[in-house]
PyMOL Python script that loads the backbone (N, CA, C, O; Angstrom):
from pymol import cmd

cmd.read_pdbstr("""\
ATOM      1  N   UNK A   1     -16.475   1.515  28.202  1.00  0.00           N
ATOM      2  CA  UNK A   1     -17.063   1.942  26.946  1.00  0.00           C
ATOM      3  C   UNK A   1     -17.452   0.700  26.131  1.00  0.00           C
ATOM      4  O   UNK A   1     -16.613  -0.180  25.943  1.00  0.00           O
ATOM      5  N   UNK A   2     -18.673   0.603  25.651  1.00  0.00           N
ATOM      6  CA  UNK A   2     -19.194  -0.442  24.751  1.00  0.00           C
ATOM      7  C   UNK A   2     -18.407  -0.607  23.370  1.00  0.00           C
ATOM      8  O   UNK A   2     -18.213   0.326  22.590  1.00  0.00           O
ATOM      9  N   UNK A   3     -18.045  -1.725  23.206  1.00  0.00           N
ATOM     10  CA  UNK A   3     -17.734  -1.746  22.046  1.00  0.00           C
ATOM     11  C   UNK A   3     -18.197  -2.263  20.600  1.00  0.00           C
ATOM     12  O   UNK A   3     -19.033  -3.135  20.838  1.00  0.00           O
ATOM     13  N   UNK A   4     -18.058  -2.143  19.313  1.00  0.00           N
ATOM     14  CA  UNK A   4     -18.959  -2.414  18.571  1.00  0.00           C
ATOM     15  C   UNK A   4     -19.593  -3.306  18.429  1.00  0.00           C
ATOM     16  O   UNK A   4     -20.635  -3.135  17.797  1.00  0.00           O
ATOM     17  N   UNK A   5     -19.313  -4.513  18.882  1.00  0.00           N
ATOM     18  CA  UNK A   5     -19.713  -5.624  18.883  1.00  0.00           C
ATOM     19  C   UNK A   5     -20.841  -5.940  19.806  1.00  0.00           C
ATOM     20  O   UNK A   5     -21.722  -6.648  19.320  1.00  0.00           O
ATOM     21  N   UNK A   6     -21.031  -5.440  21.405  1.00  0.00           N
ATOM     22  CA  UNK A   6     -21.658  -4.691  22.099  1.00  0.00           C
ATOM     23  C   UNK A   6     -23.209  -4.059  21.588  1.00  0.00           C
ATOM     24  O   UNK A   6     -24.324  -4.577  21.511  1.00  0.00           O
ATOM     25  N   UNK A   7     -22.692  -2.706  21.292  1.00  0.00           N
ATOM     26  CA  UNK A   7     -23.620  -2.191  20.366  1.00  0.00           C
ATOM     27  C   UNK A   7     -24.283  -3.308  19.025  1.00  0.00           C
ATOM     28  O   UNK A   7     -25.454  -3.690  19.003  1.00  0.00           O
ATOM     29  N   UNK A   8     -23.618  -3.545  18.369  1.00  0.00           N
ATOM     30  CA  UNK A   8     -24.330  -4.490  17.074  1.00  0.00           C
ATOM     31  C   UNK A   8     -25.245  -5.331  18.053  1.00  0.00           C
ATOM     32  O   UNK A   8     -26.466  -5.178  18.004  1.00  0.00           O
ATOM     33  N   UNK A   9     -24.687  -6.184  18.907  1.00  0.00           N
ATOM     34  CA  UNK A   9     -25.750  -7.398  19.727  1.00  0.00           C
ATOM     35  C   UNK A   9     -26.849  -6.626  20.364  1.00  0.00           C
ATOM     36  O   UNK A   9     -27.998  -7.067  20.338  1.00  0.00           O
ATOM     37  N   UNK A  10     -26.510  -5.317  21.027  1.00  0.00           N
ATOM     38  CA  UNK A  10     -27.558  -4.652  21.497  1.00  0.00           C
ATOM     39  C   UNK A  10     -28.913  -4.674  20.586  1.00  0.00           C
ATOM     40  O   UNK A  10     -29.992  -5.258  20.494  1.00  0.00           O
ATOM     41  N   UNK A  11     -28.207  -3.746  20.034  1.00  0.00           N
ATOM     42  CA  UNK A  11     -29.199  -3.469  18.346  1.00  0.00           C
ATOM     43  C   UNK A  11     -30.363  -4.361  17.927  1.00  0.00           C
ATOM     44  O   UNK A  11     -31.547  -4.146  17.668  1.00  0.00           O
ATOM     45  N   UNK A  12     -29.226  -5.944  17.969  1.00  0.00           N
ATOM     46  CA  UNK A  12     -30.092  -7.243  16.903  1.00  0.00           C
ATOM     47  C   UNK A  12     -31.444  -7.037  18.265  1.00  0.00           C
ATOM     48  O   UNK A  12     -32.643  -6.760  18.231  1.00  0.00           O
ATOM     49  N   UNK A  13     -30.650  -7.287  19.142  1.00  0.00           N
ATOM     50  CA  UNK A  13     -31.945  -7.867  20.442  1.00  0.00           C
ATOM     51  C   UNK A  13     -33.083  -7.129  20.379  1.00  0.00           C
ATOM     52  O   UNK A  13     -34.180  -7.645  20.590  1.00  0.00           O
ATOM     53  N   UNK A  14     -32.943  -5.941  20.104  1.00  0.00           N
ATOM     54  CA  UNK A  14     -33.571  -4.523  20.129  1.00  0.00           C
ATOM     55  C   UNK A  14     -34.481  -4.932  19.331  1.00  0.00           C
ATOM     56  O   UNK A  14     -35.603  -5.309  19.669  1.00  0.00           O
ATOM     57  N   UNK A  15     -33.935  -4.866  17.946  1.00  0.00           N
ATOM     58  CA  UNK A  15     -34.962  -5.253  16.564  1.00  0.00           C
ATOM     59  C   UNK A  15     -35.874  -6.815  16.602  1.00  0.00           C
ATOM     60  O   UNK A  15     -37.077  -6.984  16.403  1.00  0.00           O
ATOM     61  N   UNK A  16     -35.026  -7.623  16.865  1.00  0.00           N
ATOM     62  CA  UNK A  16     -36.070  -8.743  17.433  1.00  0.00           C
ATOM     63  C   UNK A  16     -36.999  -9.146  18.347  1.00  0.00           C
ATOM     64  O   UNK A  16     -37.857  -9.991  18.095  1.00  0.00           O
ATOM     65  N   UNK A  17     -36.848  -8.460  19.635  1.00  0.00           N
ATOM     66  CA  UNK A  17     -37.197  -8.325  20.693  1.00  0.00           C
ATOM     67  C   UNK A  17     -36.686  -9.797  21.737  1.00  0.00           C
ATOM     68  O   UNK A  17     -37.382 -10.475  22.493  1.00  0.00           O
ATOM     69  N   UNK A  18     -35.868  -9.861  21.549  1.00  0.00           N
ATOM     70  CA  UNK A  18     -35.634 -10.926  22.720  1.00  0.00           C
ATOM     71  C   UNK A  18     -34.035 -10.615  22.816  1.00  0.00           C
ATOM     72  O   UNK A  18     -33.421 -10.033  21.922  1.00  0.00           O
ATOM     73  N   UNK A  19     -33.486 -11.054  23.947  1.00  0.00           N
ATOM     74  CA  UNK A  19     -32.280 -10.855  24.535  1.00  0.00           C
ATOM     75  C   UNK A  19     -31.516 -12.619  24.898  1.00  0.00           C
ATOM     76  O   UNK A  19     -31.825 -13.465  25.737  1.00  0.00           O
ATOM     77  N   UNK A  20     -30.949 -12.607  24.329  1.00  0.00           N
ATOM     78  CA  UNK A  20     -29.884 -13.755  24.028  1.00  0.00           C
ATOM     79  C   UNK A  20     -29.165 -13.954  25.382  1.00  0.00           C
ATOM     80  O   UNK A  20     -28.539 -13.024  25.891  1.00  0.00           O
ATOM     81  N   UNK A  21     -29.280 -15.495  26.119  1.00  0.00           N
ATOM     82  CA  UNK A  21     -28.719 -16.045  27.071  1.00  0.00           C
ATOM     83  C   UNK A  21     -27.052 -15.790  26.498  1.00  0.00           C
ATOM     84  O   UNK A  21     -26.292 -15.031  27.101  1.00  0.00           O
ATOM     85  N   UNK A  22     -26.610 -16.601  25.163  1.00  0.00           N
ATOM     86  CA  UNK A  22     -25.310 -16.444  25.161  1.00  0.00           C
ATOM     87  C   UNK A  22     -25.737 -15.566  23.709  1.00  0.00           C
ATOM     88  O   UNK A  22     -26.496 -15.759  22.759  1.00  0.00           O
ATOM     89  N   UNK A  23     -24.740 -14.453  24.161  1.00  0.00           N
ATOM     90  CA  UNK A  23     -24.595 -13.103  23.158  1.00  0.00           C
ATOM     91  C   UNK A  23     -23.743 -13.689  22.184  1.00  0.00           C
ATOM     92  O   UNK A  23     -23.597 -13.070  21.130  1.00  0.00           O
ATOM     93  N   UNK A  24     -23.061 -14.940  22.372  1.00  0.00           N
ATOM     94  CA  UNK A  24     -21.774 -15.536  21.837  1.00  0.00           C
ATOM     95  C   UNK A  24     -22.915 -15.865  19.992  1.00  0.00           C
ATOM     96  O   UNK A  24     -22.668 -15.439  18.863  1.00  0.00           O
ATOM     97  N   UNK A  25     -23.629 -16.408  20.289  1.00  0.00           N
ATOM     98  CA  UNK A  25     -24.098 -17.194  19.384  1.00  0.00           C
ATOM     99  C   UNK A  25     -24.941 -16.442  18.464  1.00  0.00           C
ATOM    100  O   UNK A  25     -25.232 -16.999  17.405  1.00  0.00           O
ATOM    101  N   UNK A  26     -25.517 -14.907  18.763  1.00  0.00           N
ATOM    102  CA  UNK A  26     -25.970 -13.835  17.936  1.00  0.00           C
ATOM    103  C   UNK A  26     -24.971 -13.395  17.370  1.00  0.00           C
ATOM    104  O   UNK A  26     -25.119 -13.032  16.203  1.00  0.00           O
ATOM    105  N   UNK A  27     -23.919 -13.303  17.862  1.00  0.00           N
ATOM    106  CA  UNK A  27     -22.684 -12.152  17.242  1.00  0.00           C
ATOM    107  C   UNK A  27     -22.190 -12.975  16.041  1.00  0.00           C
ATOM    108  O   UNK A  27     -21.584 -12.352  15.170  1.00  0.00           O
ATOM    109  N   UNK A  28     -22.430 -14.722  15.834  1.00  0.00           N
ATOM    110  CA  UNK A  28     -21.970 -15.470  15.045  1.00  0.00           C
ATOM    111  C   UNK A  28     -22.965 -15.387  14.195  1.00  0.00           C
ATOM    112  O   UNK A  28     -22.685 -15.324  12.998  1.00  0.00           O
ATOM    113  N   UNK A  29     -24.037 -15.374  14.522  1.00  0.00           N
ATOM    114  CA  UNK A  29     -24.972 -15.432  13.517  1.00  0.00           C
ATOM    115  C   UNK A  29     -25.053 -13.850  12.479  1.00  0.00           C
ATOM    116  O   UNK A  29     -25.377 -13.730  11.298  1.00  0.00           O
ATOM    117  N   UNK A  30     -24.685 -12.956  13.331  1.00  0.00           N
ATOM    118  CA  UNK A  30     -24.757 -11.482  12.601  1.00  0.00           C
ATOM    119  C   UNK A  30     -23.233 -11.778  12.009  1.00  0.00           C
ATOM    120  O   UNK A  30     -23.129 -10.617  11.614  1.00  0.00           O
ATOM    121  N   UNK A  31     -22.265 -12.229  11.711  1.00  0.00           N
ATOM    122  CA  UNK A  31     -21.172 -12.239  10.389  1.00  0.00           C
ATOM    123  C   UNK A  31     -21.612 -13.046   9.070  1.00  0.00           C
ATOM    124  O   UNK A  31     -22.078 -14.108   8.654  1.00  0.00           O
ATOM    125  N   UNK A  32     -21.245 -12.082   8.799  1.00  0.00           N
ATOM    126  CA  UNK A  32     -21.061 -12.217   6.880  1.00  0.00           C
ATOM    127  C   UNK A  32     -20.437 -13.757   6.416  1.00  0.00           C
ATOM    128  O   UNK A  32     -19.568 -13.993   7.256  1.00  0.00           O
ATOM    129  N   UNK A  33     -20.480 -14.533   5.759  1.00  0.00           N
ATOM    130  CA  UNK A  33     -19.315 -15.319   5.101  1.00  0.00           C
ATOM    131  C   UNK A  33     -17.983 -14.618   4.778  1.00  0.00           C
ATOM    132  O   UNK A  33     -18.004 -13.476   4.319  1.00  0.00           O
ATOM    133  N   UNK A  34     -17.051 -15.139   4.959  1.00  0.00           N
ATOM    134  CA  UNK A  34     -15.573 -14.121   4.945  1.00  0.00           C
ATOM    135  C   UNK A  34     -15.483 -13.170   5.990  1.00  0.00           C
ATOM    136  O   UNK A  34     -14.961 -12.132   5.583  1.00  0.00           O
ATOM    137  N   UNK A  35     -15.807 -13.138   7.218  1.00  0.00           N
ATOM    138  CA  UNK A  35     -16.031 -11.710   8.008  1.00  0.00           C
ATOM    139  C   UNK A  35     -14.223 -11.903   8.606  1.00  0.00           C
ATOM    140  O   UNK A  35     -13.487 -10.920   8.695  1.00  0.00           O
ATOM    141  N   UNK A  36     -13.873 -12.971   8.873  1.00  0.00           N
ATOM    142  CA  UNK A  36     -12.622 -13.126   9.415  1.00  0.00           C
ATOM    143  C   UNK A  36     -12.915 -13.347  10.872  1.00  0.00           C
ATOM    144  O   UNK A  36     -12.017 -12.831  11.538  1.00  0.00           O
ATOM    145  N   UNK A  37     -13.925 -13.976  11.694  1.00  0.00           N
ATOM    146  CA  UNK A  37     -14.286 -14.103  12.363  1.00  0.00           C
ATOM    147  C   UNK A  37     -13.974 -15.397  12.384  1.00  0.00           C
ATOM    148  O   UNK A  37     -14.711 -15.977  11.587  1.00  0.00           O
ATOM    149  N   UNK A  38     -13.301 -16.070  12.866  1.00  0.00           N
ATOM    150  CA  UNK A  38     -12.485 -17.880  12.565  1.00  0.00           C
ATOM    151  C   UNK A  38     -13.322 -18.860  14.257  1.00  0.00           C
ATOM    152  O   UNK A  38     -13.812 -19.973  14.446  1.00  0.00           O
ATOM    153  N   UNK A  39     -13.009 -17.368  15.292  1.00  0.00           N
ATOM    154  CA  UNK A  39     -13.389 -17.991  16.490  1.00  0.00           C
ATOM    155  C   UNK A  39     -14.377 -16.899  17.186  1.00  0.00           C
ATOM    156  O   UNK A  39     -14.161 -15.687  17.145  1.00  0.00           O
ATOM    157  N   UNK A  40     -15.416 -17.462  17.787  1.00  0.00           N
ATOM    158  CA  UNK A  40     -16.299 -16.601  18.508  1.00  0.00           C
ATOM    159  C   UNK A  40     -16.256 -17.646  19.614  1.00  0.00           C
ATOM    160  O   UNK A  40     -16.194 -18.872  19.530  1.00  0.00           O
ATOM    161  N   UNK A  41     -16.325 -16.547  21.058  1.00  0.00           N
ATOM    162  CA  UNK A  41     -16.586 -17.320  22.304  1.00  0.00           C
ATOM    163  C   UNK A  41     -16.108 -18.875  22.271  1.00  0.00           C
ATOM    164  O   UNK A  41     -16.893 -19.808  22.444  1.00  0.00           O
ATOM    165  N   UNK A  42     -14.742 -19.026  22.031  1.00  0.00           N
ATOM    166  CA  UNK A  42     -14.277 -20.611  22.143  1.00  0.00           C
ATOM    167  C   UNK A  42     -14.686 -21.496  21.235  1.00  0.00           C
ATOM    168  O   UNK A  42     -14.317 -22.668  21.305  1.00  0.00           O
ATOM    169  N   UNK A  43     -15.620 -20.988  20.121  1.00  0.00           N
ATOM    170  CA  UNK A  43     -15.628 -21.774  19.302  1.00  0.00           C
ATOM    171  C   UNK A  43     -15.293 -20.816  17.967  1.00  0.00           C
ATOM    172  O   UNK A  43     -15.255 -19.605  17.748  1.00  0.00           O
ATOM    173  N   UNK A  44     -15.054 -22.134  17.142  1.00  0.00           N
ATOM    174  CA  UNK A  44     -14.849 -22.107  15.732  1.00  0.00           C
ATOM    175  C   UNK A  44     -15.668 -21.875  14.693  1.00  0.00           C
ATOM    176  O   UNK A  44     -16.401 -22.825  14.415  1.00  0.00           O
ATOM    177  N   UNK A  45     -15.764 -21.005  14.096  1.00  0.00           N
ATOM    178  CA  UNK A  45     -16.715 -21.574  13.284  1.00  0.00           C
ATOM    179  C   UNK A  45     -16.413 -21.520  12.012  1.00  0.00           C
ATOM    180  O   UNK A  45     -15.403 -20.891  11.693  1.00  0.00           O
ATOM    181  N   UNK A  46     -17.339 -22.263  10.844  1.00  0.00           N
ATOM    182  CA  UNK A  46     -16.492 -23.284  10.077  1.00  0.00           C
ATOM    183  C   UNK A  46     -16.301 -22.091   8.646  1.00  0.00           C
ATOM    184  O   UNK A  46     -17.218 -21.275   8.564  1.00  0.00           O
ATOM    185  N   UNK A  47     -15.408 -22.008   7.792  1.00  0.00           N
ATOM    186  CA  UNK A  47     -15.582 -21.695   7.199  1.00  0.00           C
ATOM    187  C   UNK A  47     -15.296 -20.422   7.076  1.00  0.00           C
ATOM    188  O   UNK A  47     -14.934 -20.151   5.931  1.00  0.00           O
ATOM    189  N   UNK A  48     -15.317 -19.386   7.917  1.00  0.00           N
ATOM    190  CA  UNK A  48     -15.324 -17.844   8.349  1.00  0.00           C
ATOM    191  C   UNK A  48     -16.861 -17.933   8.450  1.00  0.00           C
ATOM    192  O   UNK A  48     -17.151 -16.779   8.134  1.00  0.00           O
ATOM    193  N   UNK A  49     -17.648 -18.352   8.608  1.00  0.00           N
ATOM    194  CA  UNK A  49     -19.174 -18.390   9.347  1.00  0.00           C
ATOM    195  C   UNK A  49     -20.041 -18.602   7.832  1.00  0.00           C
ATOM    196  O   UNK A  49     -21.133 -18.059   7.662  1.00  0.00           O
ATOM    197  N   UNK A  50     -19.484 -19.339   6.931  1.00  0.00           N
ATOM    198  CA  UNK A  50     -20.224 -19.830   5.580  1.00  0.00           C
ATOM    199  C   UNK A  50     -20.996 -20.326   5.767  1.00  0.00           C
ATOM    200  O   UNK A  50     -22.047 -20.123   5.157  1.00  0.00           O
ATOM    201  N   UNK A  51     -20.899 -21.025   6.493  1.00  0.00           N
ATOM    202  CA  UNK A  51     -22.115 -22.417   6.915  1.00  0.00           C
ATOM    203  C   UNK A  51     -23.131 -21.812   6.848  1.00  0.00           C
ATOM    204  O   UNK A  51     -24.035 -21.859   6.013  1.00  0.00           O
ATOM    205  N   UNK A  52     -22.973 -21.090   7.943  1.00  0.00           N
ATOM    206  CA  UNK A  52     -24.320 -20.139   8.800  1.00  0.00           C
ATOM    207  C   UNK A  52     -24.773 -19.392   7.885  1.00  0.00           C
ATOM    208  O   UNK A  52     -25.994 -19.397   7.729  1.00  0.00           O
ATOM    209  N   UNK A  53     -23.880 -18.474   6.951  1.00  0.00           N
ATOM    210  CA  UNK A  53     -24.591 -17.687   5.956  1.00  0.00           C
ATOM    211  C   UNK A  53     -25.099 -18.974   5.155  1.00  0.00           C
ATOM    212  O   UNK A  53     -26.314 -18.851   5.312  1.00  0.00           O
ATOM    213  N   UNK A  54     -24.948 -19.971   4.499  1.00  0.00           N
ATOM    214  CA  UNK A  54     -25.758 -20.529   3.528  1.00  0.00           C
ATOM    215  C   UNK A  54     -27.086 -20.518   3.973  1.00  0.00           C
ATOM    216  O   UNK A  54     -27.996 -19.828   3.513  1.00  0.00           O
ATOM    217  N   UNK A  55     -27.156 -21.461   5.051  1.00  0.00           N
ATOM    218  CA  UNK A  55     -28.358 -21.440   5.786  1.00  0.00           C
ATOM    219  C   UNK A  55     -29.471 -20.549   6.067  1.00  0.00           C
ATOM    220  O   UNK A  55     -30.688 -20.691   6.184  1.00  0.00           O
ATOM    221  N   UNK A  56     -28.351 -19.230   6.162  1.00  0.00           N
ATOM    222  CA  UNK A  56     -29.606 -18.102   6.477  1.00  0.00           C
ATOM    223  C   UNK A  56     -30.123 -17.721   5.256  1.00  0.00           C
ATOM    224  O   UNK A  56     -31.302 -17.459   5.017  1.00  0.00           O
ATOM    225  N   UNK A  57     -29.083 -17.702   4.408  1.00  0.00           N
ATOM    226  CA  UNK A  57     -29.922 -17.414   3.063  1.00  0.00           C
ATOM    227  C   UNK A  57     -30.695 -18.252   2.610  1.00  0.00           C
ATOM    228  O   UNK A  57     -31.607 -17.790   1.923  1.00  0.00           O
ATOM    229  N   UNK A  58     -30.651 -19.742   2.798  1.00  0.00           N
ATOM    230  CA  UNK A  58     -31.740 -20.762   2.360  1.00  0.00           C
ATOM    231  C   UNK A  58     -33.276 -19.651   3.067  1.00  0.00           C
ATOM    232  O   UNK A  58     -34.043 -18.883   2.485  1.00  0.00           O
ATOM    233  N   UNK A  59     -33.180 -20.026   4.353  1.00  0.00           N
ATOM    234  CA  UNK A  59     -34.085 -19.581   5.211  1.00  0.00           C
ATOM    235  C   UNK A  59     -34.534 -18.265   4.920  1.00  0.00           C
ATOM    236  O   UNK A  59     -35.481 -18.109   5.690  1.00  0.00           O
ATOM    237  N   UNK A  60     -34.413 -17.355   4.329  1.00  0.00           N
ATOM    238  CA  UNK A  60     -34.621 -16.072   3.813  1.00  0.00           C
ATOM    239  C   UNK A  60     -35.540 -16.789   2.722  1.00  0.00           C
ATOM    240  O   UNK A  60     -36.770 -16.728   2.720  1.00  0.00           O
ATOM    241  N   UNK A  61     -34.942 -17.315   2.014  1.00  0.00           N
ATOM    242  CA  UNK A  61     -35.780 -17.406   0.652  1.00  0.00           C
ATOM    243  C   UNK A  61     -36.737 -18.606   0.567  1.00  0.00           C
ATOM    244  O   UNK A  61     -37.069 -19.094  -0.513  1.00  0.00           O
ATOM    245  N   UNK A  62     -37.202 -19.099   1.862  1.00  0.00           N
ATOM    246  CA  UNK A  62     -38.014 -20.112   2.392  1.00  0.00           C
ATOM    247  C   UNK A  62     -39.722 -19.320   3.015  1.00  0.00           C
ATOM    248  O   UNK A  62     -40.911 -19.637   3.053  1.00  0.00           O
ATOM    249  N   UNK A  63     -38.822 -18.137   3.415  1.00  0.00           N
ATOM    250  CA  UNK A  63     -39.974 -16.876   4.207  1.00  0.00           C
ATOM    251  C   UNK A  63     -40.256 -16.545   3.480  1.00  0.00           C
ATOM    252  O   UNK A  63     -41.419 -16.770   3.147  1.00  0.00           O
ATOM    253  N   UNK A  64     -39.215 -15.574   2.488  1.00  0.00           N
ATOM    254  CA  UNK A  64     -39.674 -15.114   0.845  1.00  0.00           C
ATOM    255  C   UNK A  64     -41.014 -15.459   0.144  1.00  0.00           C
ATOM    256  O   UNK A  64     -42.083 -14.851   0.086  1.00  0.00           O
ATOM    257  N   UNK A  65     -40.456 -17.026  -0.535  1.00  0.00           N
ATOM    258  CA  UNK A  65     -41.873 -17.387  -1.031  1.00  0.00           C
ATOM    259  C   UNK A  65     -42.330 -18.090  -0.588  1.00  0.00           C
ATOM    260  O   UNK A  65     -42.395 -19.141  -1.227  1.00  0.00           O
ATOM    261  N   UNK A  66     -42.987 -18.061   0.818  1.00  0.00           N
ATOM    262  CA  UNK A  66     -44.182 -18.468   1.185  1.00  0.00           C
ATOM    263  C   UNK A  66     -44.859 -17.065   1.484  1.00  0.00           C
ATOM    264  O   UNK A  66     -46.031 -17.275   1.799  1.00  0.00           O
ATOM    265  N   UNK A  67     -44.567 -15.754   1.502  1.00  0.00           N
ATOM    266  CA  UNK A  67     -44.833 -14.049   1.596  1.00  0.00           C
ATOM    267  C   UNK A  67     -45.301 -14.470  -0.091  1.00  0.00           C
ATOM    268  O   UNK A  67     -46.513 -14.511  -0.302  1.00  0.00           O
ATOM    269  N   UNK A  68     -44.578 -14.703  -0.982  1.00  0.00           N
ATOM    270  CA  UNK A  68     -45.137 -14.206  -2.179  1.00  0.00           C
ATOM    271  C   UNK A  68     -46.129 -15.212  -2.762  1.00  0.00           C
ATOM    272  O   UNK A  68     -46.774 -14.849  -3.746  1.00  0.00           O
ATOM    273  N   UNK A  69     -46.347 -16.596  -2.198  1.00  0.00           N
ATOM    274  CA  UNK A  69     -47.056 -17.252  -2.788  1.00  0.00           C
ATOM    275  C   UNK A  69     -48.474 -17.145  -1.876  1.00  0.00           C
ATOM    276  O   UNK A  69     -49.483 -17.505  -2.483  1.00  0.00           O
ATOM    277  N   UNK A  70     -48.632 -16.762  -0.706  1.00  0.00           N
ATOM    278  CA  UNK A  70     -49.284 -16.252   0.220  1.00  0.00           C
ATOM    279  C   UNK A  70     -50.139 -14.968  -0.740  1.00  0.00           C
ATOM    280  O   UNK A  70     -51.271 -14.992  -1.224  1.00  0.00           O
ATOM    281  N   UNK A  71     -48.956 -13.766  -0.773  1.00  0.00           N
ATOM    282  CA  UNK A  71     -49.605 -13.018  -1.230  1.00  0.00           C
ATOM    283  C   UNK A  71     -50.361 -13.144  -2.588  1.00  0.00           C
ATOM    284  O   UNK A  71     -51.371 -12.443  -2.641  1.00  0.00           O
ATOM    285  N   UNK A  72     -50.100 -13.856  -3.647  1.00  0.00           N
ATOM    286  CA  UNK A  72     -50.570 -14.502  -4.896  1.00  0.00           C
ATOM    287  C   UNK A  72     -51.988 -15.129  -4.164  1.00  0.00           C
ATOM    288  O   UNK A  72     -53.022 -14.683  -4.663  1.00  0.00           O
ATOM    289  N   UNK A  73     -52.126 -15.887  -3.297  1.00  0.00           N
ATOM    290  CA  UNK A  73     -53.295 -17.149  -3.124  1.00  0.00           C
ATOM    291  C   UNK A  73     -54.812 -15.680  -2.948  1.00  0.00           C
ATOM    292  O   UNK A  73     -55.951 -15.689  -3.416  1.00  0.00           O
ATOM    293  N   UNK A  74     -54.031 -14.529  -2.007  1.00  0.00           N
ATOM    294  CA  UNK A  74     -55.076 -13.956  -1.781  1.00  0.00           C
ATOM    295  C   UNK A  74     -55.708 -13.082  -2.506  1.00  0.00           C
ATOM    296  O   UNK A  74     -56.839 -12.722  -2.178  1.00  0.00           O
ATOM    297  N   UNK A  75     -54.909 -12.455  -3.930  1.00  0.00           N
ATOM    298  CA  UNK A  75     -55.571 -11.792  -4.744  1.00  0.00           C
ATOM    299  C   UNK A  75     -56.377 -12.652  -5.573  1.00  0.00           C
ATOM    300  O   UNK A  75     -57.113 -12.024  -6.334  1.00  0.00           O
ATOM    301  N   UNK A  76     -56.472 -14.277  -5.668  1.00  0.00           N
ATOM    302  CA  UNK A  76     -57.458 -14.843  -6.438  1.00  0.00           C
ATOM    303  C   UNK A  76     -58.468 -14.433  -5.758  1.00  0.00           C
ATOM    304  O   UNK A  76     -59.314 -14.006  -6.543  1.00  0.00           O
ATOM    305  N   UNK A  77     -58.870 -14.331  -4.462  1.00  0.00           N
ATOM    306  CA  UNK A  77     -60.129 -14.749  -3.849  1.00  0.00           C
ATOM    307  C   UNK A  77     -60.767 -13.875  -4.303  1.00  0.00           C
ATOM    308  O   UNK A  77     -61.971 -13.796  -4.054  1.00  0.00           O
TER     309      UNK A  77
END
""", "prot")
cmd.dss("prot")
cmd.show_as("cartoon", "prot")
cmd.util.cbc("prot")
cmd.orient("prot")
């Protein structure tokens, strides 16, 4: 029987369309900051996976506004 973790990695691959050599390194990237997730696949990761959330949120709001300044450039024309 699959278990949730399983299913969740299924899912991400699904929605992105690509399928992950090591599943290890999606499942780290899909926790929260604080998830209590200390070790994935032999490694550590730092923080309860803070790091990674800062980052992704930089990177969110990097896509963000270049979408909104994008969308701004084209209603001048």
């Amino acid at each position: 029987m699959p278990t949730i973790r399983d299913i969740k990695v299924a899912r991400a691959e699904a929605i992105i369309g690509h399928h992950f050599a090591n599943q290890d390194l999606l499942w780290e990237a899909l926790q929260v900051a604080g998830s209590g997730e200390y070790r994935i696949g032999g490694r550590n990761t730092a923080k309860g996976n803070q790091n990674l959330a800062t980052l992704g949120d930089l990177v969110m709001l990097v896509v963000l506004a270049d979408t909104w300044i994008e969308s701004n450039l084209d209603k001048g024309k």
